[in-house]
N, CA, C and O atoms as a CHARMM CRD file, in Angstrom:
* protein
*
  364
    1    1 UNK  N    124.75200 -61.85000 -28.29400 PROA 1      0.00000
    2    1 UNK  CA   123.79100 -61.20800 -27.41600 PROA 1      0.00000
    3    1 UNK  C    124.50800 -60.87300 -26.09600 PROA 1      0.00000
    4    1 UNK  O    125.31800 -61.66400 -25.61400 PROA 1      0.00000
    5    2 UNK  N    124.15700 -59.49700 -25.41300 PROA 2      0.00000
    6    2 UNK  CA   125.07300 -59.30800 -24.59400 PROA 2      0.00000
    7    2 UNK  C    124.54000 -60.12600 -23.06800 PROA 2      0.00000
    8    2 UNK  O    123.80800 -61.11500 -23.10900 PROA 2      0.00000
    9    3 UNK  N    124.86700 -59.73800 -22.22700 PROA 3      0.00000
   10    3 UNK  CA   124.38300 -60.40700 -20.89700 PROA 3      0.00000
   11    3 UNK  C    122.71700 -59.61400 -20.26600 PROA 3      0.00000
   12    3 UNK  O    121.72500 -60.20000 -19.83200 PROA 3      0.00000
   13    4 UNK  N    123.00600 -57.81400 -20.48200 PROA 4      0.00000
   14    4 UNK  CA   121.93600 -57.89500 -20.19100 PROA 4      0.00000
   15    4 UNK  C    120.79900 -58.12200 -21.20300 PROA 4      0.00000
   16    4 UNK  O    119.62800 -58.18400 -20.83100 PROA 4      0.00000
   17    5 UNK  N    121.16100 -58.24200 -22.46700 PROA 5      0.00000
   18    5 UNK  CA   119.82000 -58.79500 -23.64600 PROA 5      0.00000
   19    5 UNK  C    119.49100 -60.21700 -23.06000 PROA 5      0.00000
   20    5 UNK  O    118.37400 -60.69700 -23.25400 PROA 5      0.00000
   21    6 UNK  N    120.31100 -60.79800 -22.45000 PROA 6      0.00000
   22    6 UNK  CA   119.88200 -62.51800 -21.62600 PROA 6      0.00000
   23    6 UNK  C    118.96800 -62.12100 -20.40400 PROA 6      0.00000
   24    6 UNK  O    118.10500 -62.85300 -19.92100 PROA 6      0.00000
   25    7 UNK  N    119.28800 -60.85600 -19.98000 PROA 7      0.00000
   26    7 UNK  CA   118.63500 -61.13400 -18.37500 PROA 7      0.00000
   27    7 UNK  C    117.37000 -60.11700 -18.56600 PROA 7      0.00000
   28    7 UNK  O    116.67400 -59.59300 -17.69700 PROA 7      0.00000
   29    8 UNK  N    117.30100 -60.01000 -19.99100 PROA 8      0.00000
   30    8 UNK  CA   116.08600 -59.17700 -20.60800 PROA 8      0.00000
   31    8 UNK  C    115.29800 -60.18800 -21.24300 PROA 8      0.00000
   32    8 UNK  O    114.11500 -59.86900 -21.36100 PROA 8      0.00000
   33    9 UNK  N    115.56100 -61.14100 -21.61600 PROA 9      0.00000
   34    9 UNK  CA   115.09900 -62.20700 -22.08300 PROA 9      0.00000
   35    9 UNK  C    114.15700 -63.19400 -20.76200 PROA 9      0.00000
   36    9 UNK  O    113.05500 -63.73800 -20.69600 PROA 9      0.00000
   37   10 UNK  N    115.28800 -63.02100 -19.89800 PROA 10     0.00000
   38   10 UNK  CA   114.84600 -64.21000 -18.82900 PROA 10     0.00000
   39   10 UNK  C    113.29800 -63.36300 -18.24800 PROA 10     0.00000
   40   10 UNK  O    112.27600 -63.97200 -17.93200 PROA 10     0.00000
   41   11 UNK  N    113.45700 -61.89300 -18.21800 PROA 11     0.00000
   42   11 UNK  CA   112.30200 -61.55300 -17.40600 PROA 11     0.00000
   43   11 UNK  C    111.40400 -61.64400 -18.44300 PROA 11     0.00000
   44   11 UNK  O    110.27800 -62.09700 -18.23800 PROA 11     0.00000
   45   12 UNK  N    111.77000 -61.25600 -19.57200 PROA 12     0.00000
   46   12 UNK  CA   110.20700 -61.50500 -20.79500 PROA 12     0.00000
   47   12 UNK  C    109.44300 -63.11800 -21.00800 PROA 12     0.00000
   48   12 UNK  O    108.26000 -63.45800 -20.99300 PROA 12     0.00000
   49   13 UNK  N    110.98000 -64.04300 -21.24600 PROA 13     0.00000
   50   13 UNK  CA   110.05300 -65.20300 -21.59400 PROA 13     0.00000
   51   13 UNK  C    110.46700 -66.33400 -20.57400 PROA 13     0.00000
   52   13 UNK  O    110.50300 -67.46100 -21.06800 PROA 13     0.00000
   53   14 UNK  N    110.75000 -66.23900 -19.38500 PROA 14     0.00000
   54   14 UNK  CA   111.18800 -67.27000 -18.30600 PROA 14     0.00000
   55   14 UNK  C    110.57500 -66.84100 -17.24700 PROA 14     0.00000
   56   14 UNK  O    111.43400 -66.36300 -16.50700 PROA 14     0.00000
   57   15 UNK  N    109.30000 -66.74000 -16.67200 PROA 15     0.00000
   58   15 UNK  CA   108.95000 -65.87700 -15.83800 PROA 15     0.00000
   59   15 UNK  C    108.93800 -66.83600 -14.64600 PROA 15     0.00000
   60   15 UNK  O    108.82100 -66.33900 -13.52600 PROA 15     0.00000
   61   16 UNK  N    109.05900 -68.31100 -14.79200 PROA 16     0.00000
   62   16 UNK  CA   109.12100 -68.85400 -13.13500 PROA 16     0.00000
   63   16 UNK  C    110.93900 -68.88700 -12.91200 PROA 16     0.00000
   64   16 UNK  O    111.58400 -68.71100 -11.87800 PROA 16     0.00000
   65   17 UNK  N    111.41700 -69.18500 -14.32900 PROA 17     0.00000
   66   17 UNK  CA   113.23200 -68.67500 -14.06500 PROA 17     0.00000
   67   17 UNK  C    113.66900 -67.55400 -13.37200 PROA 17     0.00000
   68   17 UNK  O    114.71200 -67.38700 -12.73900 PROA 17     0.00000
   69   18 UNK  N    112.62400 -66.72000 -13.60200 PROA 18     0.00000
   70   18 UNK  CA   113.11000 -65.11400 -13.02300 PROA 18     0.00000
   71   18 UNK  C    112.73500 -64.94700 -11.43000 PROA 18     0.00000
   72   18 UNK  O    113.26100 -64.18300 -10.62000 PROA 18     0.00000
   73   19 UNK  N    111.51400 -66.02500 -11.19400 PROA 19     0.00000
   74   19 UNK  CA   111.16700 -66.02000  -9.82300 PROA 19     0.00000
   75   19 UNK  C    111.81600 -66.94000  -9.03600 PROA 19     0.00000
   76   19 UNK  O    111.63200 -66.88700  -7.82000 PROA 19     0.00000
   77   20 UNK  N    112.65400 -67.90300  -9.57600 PROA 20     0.00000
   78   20 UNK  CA   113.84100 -69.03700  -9.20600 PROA 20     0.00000
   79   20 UNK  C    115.04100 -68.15800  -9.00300 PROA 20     0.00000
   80   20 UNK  O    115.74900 -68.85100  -8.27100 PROA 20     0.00000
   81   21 UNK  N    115.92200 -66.61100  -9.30900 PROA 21     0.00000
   82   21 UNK  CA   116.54200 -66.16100  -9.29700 PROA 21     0.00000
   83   21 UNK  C    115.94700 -65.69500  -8.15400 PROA 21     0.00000
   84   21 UNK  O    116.22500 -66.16400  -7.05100 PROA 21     0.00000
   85   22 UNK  N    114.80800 -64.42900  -8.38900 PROA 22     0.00000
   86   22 UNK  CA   114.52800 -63.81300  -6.96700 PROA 22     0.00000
   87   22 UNK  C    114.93900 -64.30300  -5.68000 PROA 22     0.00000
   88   22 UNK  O    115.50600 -63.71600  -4.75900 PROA 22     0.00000
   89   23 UNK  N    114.51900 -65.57800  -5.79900 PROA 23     0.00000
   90   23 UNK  CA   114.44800 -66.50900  -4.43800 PROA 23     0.00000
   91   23 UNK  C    114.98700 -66.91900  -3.91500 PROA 23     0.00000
   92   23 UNK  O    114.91300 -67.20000  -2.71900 PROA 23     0.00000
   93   24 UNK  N    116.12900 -67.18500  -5.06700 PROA 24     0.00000
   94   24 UNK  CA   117.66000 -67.73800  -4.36700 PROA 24     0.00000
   95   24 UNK  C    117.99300 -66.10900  -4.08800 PROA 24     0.00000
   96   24 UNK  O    118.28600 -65.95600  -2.90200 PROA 24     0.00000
   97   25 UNK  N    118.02400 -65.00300  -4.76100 PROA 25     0.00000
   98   25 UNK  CA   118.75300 -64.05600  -4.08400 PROA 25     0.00000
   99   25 UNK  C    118.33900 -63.93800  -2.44100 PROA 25     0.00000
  100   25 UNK  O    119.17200 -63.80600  -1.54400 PROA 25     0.00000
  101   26 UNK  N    116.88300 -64.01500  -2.24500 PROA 26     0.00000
  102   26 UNK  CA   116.70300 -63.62800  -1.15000 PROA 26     0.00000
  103   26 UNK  C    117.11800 -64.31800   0.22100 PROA 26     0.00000
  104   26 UNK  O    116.98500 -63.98600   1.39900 PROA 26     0.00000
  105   27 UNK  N    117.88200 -65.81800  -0.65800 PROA 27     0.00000
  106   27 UNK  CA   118.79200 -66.88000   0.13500 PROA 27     0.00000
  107   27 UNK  C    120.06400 -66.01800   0.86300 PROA 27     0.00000
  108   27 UNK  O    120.30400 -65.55100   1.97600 PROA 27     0.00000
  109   28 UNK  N    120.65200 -66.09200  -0.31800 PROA 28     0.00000
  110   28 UNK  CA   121.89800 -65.76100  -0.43700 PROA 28     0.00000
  111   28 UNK  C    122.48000 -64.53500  -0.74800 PROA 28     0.00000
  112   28 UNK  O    123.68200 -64.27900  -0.66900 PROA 28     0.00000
  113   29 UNK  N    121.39400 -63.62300  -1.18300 PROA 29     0.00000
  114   29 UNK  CA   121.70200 -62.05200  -1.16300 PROA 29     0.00000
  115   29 UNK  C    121.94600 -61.88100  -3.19500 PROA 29     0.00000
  116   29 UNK  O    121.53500 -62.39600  -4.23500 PROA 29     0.00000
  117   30 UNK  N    122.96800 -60.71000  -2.67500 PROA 30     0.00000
  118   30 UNK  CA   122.89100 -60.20900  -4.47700 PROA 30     0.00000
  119   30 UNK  C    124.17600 -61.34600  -5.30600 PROA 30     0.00000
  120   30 UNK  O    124.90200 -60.88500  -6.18700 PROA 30     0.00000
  121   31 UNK  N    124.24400 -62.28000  -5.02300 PROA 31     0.00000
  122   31 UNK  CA   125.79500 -63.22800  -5.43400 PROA 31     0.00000
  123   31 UNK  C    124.56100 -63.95300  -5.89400 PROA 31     0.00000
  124   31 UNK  O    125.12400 -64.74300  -6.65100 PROA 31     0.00000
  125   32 UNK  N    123.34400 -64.24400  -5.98300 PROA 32     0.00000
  126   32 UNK  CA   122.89900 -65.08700  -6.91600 PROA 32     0.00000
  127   32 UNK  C    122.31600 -64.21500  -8.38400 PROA 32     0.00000
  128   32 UNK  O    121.64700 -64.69700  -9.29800 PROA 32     0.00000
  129   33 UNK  N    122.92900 -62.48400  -8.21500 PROA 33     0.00000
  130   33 UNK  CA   122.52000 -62.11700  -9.61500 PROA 33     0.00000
  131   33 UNK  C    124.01400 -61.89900  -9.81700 PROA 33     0.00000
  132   33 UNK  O    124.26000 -61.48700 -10.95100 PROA 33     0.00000
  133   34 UNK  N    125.09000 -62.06100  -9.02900 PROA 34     0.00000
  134   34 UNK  CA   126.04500 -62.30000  -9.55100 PROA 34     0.00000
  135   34 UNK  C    126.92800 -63.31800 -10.69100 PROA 34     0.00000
  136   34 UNK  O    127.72100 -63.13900 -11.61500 PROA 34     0.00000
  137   35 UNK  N    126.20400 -64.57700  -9.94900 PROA 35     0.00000
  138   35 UNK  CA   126.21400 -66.12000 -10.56100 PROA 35     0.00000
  139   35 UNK  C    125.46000 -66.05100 -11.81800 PROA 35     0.00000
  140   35 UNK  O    125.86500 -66.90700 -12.60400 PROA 35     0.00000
  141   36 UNK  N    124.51900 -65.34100 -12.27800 PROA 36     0.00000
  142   36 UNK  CA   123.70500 -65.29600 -13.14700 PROA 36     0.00000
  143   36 UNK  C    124.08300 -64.68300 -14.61400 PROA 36     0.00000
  144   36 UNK  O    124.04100 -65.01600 -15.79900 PROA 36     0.00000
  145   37 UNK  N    124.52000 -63.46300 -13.71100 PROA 37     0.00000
  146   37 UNK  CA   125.37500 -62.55200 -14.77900 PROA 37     0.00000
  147   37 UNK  C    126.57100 -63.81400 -15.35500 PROA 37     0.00000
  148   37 UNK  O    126.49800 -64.37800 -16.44800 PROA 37     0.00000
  149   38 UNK  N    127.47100 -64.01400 -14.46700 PROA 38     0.00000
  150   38 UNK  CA   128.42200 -65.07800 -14.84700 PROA 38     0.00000
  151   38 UNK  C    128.41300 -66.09100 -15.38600 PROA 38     0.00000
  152   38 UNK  O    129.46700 -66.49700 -15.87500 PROA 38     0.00000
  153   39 UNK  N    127.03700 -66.97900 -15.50500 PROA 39     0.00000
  154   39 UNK  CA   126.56800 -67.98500 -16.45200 PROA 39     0.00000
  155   39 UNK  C    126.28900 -67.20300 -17.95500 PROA 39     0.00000
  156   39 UNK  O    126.71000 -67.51400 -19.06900 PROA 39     0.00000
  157   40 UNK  N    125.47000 -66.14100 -17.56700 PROA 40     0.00000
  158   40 UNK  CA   125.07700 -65.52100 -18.81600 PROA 40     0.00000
  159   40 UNK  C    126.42400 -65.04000 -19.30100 PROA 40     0.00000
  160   40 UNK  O    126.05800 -65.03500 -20.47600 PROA 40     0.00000
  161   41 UNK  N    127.32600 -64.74500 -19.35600 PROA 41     0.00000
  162   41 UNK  CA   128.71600 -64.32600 -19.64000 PROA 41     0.00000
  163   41 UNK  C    129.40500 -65.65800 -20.06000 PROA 41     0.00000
  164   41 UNK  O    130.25900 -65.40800 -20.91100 PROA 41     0.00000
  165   42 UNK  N    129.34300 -66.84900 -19.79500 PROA 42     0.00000
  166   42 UNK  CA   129.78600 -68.20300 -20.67100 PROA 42     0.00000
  167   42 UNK  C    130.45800 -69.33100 -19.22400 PROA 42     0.00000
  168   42 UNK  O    131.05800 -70.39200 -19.39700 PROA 42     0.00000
  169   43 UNK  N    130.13800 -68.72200 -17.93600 PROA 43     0.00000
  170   43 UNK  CA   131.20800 -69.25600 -16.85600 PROA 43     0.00000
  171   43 UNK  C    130.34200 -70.74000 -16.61100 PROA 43     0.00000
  172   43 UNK  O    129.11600 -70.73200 -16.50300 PROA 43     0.00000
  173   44 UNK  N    130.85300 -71.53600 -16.56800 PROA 44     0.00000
  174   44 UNK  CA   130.08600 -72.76400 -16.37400 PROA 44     0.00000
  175   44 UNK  C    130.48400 -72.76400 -14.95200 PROA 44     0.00000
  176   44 UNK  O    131.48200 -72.25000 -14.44900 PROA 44     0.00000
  177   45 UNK  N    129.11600 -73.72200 -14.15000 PROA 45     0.00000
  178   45 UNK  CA   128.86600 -73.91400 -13.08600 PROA 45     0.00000
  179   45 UNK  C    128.62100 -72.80700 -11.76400 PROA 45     0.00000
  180   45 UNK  O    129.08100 -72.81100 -10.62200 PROA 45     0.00000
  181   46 UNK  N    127.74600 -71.93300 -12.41900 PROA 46     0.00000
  182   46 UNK  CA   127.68200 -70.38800 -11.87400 PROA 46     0.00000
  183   46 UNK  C    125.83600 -70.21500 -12.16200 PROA 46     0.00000
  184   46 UNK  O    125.07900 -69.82500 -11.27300 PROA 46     0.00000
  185   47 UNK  N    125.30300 -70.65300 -13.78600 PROA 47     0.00000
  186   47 UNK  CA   123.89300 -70.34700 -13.89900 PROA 47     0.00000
  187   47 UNK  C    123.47900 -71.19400 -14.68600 PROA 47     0.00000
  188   47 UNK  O    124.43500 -71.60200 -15.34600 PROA 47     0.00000
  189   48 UNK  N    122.28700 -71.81700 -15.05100 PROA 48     0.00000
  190   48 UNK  CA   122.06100 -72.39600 -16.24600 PROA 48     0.00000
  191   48 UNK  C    120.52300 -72.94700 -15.92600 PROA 48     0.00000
  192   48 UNK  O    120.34300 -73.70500 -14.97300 PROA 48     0.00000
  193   49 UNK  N    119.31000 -72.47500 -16.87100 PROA 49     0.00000
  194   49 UNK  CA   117.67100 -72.62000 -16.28400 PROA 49     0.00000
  195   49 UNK  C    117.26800 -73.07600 -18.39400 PROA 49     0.00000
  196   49 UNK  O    117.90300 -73.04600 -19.44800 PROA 49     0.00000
  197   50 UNK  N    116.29900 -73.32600 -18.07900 PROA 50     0.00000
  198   50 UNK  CA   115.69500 -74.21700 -19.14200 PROA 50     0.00000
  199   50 UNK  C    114.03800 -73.67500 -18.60000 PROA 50     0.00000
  200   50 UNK  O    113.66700 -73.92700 -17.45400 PROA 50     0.00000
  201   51 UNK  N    113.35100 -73.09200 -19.36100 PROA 51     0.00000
  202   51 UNK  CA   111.80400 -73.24800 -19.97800 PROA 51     0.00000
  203   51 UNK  C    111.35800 -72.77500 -21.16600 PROA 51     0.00000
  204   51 UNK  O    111.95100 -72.05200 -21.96700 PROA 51     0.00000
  205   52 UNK  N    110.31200 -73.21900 -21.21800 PROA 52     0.00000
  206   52 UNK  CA   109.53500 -72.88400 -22.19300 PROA 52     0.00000
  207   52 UNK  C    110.10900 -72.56500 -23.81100 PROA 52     0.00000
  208   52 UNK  O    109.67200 -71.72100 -24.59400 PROA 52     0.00000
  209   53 UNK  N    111.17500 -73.48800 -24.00500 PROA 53     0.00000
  210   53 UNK  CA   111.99100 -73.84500 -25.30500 PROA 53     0.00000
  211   53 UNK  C    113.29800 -72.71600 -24.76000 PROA 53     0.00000
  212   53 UNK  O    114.16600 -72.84000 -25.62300 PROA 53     0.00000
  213   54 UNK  N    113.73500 -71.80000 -23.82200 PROA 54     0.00000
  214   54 UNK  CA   114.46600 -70.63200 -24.28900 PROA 54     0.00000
  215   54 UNK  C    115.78400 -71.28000 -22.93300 PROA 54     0.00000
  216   54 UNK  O    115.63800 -71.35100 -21.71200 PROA 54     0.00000
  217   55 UNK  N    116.78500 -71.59100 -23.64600 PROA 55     0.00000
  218   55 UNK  CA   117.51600 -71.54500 -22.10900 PROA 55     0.00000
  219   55 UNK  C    118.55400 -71.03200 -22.79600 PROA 55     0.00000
  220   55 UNK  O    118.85000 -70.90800 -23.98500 PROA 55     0.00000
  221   56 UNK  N    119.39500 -70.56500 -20.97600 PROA 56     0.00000
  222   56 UNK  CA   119.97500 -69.35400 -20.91100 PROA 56     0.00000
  223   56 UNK  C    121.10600 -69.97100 -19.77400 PROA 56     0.00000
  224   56 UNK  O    120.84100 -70.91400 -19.02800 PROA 56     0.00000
  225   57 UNK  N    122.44400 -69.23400 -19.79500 PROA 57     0.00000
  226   57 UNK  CA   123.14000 -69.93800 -19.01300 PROA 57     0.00000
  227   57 UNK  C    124.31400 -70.16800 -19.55800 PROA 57     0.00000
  228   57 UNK  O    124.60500 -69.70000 -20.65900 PROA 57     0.00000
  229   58 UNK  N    125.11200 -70.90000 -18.87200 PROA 58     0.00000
  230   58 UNK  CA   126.00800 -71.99400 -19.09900 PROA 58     0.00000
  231   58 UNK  C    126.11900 -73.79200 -18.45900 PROA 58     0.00000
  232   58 UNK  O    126.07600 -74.25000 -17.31700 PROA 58     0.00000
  233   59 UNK  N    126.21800 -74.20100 -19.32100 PROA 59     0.00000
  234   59 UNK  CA   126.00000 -75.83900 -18.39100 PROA 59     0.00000
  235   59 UNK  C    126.71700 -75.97700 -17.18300 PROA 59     0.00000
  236   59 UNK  O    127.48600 -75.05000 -16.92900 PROA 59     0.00000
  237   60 UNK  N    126.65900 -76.83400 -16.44100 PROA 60     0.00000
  238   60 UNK  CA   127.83600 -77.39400 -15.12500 PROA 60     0.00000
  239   60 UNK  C    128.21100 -78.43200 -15.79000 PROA 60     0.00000
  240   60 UNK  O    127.50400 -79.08300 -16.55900 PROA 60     0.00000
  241   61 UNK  N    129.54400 -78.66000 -15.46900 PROA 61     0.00000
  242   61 UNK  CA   130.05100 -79.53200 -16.04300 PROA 61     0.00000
  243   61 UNK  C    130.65800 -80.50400 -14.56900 PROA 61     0.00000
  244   61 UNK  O    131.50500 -81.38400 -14.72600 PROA 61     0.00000
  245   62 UNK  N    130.14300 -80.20800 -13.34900 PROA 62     0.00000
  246   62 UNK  CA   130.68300 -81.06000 -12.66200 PROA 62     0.00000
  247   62 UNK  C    129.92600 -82.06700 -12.63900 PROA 62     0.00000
  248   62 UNK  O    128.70400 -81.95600 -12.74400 PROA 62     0.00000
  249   63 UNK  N    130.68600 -83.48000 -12.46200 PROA 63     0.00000
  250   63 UNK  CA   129.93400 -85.00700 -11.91300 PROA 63     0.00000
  251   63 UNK  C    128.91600 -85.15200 -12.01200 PROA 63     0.00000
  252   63 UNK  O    128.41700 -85.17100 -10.88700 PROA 63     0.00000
  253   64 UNK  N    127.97400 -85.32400 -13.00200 PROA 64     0.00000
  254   64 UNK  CA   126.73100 -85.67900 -13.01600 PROA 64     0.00000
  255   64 UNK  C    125.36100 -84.75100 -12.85200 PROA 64     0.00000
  256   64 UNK  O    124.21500 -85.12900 -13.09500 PROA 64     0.00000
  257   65 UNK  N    125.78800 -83.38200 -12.35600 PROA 65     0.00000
  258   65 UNK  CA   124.82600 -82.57700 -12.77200 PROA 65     0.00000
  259   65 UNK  C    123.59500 -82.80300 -13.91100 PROA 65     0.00000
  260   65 UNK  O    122.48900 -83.30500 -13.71200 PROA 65     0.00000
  261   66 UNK  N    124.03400 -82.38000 -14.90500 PROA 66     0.00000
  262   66 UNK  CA   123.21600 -81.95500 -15.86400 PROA 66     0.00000
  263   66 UNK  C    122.32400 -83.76400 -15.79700 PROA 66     0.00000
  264   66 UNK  O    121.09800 -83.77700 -15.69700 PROA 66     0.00000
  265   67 UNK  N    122.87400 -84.71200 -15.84400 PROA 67     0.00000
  266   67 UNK  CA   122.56600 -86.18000 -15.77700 PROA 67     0.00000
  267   67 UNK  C    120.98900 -85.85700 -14.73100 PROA 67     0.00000
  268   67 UNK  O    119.79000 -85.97300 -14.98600 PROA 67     0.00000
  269   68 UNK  N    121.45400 -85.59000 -13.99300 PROA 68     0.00000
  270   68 UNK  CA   120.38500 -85.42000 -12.75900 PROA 68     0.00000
  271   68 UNK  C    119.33100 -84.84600 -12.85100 PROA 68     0.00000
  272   68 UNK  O    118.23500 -85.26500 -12.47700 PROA 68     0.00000
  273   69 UNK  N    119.66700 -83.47200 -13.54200 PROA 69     0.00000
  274   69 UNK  CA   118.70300 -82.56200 -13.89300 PROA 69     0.00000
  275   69 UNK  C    118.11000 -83.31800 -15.13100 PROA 69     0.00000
  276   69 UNK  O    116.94500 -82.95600 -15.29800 PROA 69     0.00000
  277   70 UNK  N    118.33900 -83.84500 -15.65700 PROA 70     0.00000
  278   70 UNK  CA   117.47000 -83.94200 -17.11800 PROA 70     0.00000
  279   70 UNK  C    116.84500 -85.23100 -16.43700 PROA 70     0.00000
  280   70 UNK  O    115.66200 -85.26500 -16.77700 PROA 70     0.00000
  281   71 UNK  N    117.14500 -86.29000 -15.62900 PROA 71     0.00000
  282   71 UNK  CA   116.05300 -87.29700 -14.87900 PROA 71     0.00000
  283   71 UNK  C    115.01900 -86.82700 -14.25100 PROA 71     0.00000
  284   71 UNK  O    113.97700 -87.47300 -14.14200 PROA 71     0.00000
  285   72 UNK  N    115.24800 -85.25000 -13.60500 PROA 72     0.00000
  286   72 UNK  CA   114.15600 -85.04100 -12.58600 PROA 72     0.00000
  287   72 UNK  C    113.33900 -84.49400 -13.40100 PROA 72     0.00000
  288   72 UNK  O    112.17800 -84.46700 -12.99500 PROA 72     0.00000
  289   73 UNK  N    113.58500 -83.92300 -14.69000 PROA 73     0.00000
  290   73 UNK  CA   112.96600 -83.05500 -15.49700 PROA 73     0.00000
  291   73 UNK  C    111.68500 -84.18900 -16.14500 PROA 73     0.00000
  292   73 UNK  O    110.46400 -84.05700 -16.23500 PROA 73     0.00000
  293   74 UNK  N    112.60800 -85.30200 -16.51900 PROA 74     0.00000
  294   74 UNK  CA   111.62900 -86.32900 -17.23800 PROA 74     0.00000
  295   74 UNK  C    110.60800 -86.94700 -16.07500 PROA 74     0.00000
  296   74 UNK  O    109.39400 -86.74400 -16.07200 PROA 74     0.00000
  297   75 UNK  N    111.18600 -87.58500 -15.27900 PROA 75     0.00000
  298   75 UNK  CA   110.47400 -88.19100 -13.87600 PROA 75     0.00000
  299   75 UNK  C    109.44500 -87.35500 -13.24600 PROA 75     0.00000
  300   75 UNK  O    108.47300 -87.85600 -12.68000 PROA 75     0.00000
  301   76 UNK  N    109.65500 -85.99200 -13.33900 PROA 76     0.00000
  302   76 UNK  CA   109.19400 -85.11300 -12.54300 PROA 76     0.00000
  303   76 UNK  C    107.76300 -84.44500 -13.72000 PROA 76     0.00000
  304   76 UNK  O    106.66100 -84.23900 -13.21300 PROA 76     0.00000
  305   77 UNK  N    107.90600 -84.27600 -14.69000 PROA 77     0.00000
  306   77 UNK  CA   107.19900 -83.38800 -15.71800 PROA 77     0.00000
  307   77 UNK  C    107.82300 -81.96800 -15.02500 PROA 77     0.00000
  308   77 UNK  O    107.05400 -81.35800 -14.28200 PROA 77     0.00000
  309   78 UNK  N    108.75000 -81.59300 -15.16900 PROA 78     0.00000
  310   78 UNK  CA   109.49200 -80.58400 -14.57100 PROA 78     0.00000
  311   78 UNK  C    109.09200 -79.02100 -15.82500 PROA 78     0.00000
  312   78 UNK  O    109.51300 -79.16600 -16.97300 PROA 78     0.00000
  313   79 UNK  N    108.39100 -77.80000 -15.52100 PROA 79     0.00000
  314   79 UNK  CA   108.27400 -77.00100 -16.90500 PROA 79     0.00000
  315   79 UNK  C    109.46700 -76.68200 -16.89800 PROA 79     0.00000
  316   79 UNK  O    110.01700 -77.22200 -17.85800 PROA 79     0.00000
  317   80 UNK  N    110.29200 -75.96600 -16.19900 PROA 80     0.00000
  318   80 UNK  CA   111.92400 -75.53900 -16.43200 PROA 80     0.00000
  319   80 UNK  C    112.52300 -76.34900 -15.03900 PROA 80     0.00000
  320   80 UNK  O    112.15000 -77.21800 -14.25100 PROA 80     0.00000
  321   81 UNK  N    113.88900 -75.32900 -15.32000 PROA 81     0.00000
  322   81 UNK  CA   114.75200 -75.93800 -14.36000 PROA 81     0.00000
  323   81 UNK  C    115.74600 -74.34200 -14.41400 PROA 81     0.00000
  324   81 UNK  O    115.93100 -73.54400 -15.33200 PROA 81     0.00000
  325   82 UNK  N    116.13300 -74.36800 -13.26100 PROA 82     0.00000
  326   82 UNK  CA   116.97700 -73.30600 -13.07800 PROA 82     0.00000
  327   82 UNK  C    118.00400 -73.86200 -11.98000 PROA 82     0.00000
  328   82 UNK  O    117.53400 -74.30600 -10.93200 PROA 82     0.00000
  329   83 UNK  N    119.86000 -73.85000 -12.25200 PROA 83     0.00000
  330   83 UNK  CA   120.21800 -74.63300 -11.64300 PROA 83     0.00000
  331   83 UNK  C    121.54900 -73.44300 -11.24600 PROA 83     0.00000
  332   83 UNK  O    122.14800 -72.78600 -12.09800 PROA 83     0.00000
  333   84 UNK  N    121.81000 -73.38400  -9.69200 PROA 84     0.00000
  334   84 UNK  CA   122.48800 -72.86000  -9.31000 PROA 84     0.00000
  335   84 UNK  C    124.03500 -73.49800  -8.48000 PROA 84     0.00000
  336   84 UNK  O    124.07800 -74.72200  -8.60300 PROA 84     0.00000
  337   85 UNK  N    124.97100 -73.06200  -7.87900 PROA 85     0.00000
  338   85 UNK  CA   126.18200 -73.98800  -7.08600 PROA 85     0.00000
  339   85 UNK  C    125.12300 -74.13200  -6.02400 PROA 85     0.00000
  340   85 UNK  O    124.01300 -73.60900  -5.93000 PROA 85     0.00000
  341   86 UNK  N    125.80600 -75.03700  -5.20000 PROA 86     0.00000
  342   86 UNK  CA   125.16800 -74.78300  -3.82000 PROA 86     0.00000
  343   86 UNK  C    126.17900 -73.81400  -3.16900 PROA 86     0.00000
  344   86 UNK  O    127.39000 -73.76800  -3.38100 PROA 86     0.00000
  345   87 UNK  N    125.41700 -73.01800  -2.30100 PROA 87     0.00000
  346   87 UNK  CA   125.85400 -71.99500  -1.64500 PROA 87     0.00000
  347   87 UNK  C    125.34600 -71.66300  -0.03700 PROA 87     0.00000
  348   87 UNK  O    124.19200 -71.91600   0.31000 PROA 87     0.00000
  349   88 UNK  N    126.41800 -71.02500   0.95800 PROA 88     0.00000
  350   88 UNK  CA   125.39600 -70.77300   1.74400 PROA 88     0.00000
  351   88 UNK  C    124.63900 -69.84700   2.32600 PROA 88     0.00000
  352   88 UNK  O    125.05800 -68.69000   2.36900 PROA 88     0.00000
  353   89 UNK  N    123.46300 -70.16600   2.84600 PROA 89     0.00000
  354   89 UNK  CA   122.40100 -68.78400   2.77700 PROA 89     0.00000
  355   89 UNK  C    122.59500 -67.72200   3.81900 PROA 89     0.00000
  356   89 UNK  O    122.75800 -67.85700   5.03100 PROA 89     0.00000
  357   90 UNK  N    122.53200 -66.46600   2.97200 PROA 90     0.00000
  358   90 UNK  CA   123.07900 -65.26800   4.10200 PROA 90     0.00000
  359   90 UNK  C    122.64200 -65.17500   5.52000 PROA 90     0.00000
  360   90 UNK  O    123.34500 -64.56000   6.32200 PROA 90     0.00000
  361   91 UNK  N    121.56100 -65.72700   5.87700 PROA 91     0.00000
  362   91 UNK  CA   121.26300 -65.66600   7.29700 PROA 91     0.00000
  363   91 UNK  C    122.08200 -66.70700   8.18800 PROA 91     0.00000
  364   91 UNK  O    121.91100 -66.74600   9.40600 PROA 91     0.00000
């Protein structure tokens, strides 16, 4: 599947994933549909979101990430998760 059949996917069946992208873009500008594209392309530690059974992405593989995310997910009743680097925000 190519990258944009993923980011065709994310707007059909991830619709708070797609509003977790918006939002960080409006952080950080267009480098968070950059990061996105780049997860969806296989780059780990760039994109990676989880709902509603469909995830999309690539994992992080740094230190305990994914560990973290899957506690807050359980602890939390979390519906997805959409997980970005930290970055800093264009303003």
């Amino acid at each position: 599947m190519s990258v944009q059949q993923k980011t065709d996917q994310i707007k059909q069946f991830m619709p708070e994933t797609y509003k977790a992208i918006k939002a960080r873009a409006d952080l950080i500008g267009n480098q968070a549909y950059h990061l996105v594209r780049r997860g969806l392309a296989g780059e780990p530690n760039c994109f990676w979101a989880m709902e509603a059974g469909h995830v999309m992405g690539t994992p992080f593989n740094l230190v305990d990430v994914q560990r973290d995310v899957a506690w807050a997910m359980v602890s939390f009743g979390c519906a997805y998760a959409c997980i970005f680097p930290l970055l800093e925000s264009k303003a």
